[in-house]
C-alpha positions, 0 to 999 in steps of 0.5 A, spaced: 470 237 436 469 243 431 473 249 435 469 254 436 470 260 431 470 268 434 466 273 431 470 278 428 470 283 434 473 279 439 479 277 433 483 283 435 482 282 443 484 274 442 491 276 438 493 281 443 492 275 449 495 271 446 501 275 444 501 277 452 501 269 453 507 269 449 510 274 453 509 271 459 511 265 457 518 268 454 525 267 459 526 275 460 533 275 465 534 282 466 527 282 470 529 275 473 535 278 476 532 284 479 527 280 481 533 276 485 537 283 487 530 286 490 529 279 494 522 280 490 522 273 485 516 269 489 512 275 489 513 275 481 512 268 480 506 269 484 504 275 480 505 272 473 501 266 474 495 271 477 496 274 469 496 268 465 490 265 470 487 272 468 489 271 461 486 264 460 479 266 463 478 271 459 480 267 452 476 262 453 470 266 455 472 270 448 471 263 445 466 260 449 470 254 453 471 250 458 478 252 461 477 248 466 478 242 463 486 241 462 489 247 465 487 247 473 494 244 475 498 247 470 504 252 472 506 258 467 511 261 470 517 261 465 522 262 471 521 254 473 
């Protein structure tokens, strides 16, 4: 199946989400040590897949795709 190719007005908005995902994806200890000091790190696991769930939705309506198709079951979090 071609990808589906983004006008130019949703390239800059797919770059950022995808910069975004990055970020979410990548292991950031000294929050992951707050987050234990607060008694505070299931909420943040909780919150962290709720933004990549966010993020996902709105990528694949930039692109005009299905998401539910390989990603329902998918975990996110970088802290697992």
């Amino acid at each position: 199946m071609d990808p589906v190719i983004a006008p130019r007005s949703h390239s800059a908005r797919l770059d950022a989400i995808n910069l975004m995902l990055r970020d979410l994806h990548t292991r950031h200890d000294e929050i992951r040590h707050r987050a234990a000091f607060r008694d505070c790190t299931s909420e943040l696991l909780t919150l962290q897949q709720e933004l990549v769930d966010y993020l996902l939705t709105k990528k694949h309506g930039l692109l005009g795709t299905d998401p539910a198709v390989n990603e329902a079951d998918r975990n996110y979090n970088s802290f697992t």
